[in-house]
Each structure stands twice: as C-alpha cells, then as structure tokens.
C-alpha positions, -999 to +999 in steps of 0.1 A: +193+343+023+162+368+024+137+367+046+113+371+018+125+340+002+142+319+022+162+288+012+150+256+027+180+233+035+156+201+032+146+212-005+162+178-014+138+158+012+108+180+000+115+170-034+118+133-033+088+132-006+067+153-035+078+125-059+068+093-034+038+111-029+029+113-070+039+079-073+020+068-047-010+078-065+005+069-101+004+032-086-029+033-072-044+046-108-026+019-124-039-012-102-059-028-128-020-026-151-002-054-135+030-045-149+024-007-146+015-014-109+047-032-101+065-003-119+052+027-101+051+007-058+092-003-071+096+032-075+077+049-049+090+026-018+125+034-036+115+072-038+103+068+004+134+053+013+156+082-007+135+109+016+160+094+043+188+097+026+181+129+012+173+143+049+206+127+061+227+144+034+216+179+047+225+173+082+256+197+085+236+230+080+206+217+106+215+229+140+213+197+167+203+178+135+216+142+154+200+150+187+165+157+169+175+127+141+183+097+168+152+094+181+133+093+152+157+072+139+149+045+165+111+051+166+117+038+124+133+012+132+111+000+155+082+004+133+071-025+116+056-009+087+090+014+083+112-017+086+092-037+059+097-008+033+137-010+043+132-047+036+110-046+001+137-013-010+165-037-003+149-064-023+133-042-050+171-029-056+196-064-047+174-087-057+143-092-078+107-070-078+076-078-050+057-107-058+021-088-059-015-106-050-044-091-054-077-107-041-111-093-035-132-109-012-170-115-014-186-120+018-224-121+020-244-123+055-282-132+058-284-099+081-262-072+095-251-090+125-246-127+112-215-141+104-210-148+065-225-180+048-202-172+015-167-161+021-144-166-010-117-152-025-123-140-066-099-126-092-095-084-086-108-071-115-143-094-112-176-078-115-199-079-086-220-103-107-200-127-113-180-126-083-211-134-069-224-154-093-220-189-076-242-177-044-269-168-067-294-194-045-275-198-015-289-190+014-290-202+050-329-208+052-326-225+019-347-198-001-338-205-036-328-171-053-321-155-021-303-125-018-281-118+012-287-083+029-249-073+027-219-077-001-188-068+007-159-064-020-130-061-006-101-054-032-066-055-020-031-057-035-008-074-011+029-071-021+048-104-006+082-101+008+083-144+004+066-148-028+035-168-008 
C-alpha cells in the first residue's frame, strides 16, 4: 500500500453509500412516476441497509473494529428512524413493496397568526388552483371572493409499513 494512494478497506461501504445516495435522489426526481417512485425508495432503503453489511464484511482488517462498531450498533437500534428502515428492508425483500401515500395539504389562514379556516387534504400532483379551488369565497368575515393572506402546499410521500 502507498502512501500516495492508499487502499481504503471500507471501499465496499463507500460504494454502496455512493449508490443510496444517487438513488436517493433518482427517487425524489421520479415522485410524480408512481411506479418509478416505488422502484427507486425499494432500492435505495435496500442499498442503506447493504452500507451495514458492507462495513461489517470489512471488520477483520479495521483495528478495534467491534469496540468502535458496538456502540454504534446500539445507538441504530435505538433509533427509530434506523429501526423503521430495518423494518421497510425486511418487508421490501420477504414480503411485498411499501404501500406509498402522497397528500398535499392546503391550508389557508385569514392572517399570519390565525389558525387555518381551510385545511384539506388534495391529490399530489394538484395545481395550486384547483387545490384551492373550493375556497375560492371562503372566508371567515364572509367576504365573497376573499383571498386568504397565506397558502401553504405541503406535498409529502408517506411510505406505510401497515398499508393505512
């Protein structure tokens, strides 16, 4: 091994963390593609839970590789967010694909500070317009054609562990 290029024993962890992190952003530019959406979050949460493996394999040539692994190894576990990719890879590969729901939310406020007087849930892929559409008029002084001062869209794809 030189020490002008030197061999990194995690090459194999590098590479599939490389590959979660392209699929990662394969799935995001394919959210309005249902099935290419579902194709690309199987394979990247696959991809993130091979970076494990992949780092596990290489143990014998990291010095103290256990006593610097445990912990973290305890600290994932103990993650909720860690644990639910170990459950959705386990069911992505055993059983059957995530059941994926995308919403957006409109929410529109008379001012900054109010609380909402239209909060609904709309198709993802809606327009502004006609997401908001059926509060064309509503307002809570009853001022027909009334716009609120705020819209919020809120688009989000929520992958289901319990099909719900």
């Amino acid at each position: 091994m030189s020490s002008e290029n030197p061999v990194c024993p995690l090459a194999q962890a590098h590479r599939r963390l490389e590959d979660a992190h392209r699929l990662w952003h394969q799935t995001a530019d394919l959210y309005s593609d249902p099935d290419g959406f579902r194709v690309n979050l199987n394979a990247t949460i696959q991809t993130l839970r091979n970076v494990t493996f992949a780092l596990q394999k290489q143990k014998a040539v990291i010095p103290s590789f256990e006593a610097w692994y445990q912990p973290w190894q305890r600290r994932m576990r103990e993650d909720p967010l860690l644990r639910w990719l170990v459950d959705a890879r386990n069911r992505i590969v055993k059983e059957e694909d995530l059941v994926t729901q995308s919403v957006a939310r409109i929410r529109i406020v008379d001012r900054y500070t109010e609380v909402a007087f239209v909060d609904r849930e709309v198709p993802p892929l809606t327009t502004l317009e006609a997401a908001a559409g059926p509060a064309r008029g509503v307002h809570p002084a009853g001022l027909a054609g009334a716009w609120a001062a705020a819209v919020c869209l809120l688009r989000q794809h929520r992958p289901d562990l319990h099909g719900r």
